[in-house]
Backbone as JSON, one array per atom type, in Angstrom:
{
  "sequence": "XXXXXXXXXXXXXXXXXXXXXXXXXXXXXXXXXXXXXXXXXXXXXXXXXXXXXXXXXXXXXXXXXXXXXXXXXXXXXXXX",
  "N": [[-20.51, -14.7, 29.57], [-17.71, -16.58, 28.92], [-15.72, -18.53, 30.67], [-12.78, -20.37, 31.77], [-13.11, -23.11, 32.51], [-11.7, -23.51, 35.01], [-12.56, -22.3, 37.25], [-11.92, -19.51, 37.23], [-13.49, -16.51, 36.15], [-15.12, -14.17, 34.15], [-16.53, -10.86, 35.06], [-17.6, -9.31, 33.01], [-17.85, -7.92, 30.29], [-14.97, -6.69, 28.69], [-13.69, -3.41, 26.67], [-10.52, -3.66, 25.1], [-7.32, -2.59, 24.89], [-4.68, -3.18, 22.38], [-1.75, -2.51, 22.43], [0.25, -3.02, 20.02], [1.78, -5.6, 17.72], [3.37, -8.13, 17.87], [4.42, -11.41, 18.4], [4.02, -11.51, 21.75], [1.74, -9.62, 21.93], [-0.33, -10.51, 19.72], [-0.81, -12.89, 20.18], [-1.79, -12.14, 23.27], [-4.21, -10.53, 22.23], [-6.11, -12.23, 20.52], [-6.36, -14.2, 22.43], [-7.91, -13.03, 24.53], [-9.83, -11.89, 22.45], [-11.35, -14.51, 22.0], [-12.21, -14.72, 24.56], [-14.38, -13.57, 24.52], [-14.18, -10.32, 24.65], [-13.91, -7.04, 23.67], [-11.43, -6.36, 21.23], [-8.82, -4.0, 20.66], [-6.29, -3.48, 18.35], [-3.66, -2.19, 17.67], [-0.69, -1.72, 15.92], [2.37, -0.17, 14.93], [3.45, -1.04, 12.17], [0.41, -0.91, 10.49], [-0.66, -3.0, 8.75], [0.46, -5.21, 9.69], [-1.41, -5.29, 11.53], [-3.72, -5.45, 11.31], [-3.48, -8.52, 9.74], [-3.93, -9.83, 11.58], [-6.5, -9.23, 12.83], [-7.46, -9.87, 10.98], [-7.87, -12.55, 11.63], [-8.87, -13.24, 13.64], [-10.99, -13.7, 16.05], [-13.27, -11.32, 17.38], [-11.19, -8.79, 17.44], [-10.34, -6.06, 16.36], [-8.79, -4.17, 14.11], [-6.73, -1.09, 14.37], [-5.86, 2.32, 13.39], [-4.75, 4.59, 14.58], [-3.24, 5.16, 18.0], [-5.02, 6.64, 19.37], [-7.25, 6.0, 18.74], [-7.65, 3.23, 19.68], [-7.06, 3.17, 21.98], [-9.16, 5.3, 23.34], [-11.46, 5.08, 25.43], [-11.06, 2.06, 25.93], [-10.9, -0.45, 29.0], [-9.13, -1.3, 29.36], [-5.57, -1.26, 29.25], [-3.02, -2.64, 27.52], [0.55, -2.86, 27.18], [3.81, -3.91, 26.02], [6.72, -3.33, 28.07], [9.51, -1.1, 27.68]],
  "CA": [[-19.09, -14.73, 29.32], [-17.17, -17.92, 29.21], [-14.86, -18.6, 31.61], [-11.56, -20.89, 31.38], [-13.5, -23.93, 32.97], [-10.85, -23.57, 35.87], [-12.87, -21.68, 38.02], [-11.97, -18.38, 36.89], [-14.26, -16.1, 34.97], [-14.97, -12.5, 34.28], [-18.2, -10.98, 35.01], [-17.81, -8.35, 32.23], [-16.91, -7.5, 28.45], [-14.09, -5.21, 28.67], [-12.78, -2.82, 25.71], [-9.11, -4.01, 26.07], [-6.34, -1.95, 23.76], [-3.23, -3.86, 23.08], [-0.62, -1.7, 21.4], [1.67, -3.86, 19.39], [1.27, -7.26, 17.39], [4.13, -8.79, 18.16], [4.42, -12.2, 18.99], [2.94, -11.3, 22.73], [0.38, -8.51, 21.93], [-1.06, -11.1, 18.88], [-1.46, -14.28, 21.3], [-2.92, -11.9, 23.85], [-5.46, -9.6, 21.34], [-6.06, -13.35, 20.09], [-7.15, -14.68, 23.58], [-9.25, -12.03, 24.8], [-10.95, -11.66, 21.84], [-11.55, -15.5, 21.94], [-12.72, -14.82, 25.51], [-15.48, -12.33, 24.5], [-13.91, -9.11, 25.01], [-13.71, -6.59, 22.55], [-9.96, -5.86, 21.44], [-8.27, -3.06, 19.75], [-5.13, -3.99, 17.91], [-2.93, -0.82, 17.13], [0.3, -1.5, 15.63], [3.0, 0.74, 14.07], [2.87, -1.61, 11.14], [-0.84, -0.58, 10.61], [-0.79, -3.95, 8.05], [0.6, -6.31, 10.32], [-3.08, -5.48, 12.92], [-4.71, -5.83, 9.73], [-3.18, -9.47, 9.35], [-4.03, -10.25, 12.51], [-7.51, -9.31, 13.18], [-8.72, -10.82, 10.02], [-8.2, -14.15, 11.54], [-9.47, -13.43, 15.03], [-12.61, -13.2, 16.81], [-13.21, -9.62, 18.49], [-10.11, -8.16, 17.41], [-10.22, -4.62, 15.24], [-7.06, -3.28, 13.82], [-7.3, 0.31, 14.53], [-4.55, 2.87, 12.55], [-4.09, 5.38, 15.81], [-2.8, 4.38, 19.54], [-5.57, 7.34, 20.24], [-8.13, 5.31, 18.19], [-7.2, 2.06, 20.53], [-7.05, 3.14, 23.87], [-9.57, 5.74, 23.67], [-12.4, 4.31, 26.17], [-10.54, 1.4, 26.78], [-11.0, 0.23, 29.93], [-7.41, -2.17, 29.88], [-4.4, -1.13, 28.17], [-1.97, -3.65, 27.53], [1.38, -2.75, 26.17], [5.06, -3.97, 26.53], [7.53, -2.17, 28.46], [10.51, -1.38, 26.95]],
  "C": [[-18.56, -16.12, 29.58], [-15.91, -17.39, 29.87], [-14.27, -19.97, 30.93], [-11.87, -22.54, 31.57], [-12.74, -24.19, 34.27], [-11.16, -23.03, 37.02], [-12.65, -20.72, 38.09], [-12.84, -18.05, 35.88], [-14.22, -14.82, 35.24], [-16.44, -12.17, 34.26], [-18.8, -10.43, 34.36], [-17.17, -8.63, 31.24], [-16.13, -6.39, 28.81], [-13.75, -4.98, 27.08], [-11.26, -3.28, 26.18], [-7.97, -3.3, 24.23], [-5.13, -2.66, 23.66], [-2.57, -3.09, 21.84], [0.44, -3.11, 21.47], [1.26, -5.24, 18.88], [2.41, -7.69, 16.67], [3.91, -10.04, 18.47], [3.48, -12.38, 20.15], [1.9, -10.17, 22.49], [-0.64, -9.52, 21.05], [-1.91, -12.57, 19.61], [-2.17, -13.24, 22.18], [-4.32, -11.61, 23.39], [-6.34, -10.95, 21.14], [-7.18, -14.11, 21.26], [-8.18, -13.97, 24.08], [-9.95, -12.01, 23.71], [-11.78, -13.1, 21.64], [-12.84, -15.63, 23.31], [-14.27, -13.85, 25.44], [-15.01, -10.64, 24.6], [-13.53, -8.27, 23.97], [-12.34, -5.72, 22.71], [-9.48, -4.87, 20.31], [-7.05, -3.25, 19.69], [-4.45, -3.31, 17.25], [-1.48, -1.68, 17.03], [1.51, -0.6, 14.73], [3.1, 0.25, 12.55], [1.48, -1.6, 10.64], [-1.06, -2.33, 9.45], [-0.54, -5.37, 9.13], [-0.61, -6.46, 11.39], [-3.63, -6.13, 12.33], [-4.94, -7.46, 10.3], [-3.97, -10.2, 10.52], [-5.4, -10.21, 13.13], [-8.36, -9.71, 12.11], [-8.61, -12.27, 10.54], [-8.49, -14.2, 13.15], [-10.69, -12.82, 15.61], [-12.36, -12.04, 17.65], [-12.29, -8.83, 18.56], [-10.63, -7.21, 16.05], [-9.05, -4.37, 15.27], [-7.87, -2.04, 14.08], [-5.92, 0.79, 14.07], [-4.14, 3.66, 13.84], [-4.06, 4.83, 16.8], [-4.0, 5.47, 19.77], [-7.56, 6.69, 19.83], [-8.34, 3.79, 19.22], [-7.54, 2.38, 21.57], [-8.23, 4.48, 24.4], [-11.03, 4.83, 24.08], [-12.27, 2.55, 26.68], [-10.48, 1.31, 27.98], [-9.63, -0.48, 30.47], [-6.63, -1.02, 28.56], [-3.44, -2.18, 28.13], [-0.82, -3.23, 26.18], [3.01, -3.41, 27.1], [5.99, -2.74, 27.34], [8.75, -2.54, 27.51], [11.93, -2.27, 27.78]]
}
């Protein structure tokens, strides 16, 4: 796994679900999947995940939130 060169690193691949690709869900899905980690990218726009995991490493659009977060072992979503 690569680490940040900062002296942080992770010692695992996580599944990581990020409901929403927004602005912040697209930079995160974006980073983690940059970082190695495999990301599931559920949005209610099922087109706008799309858009978004064709141009990023380790990111899947997925059409259901039960498709996403099932076995996930992060969730990452906004609060309202």
């Amino acid at each position: 796994m690569r680490g940040n060169g900062k002296g942080s690193s992770m010692s695992h691949v996580s599944t990581v679900a990020v409901l929403g690709a927004g602005a912040l869900g697209t930079a995160m899905a974006m980073r983690l999947g940059d970082c190695g980690h495999e990301v599931r990218l559920w949005n209610r726009t099922e087109e706008r995940a799309r858009a978004v995991a064709e141009h990023a490493a380790g990111v899947t659009a997925v059409r259901a939130v039960g498709d996403a977060v099932s076995g996930a072992s992060v969730v990452l979503t906004r609060a309202p």
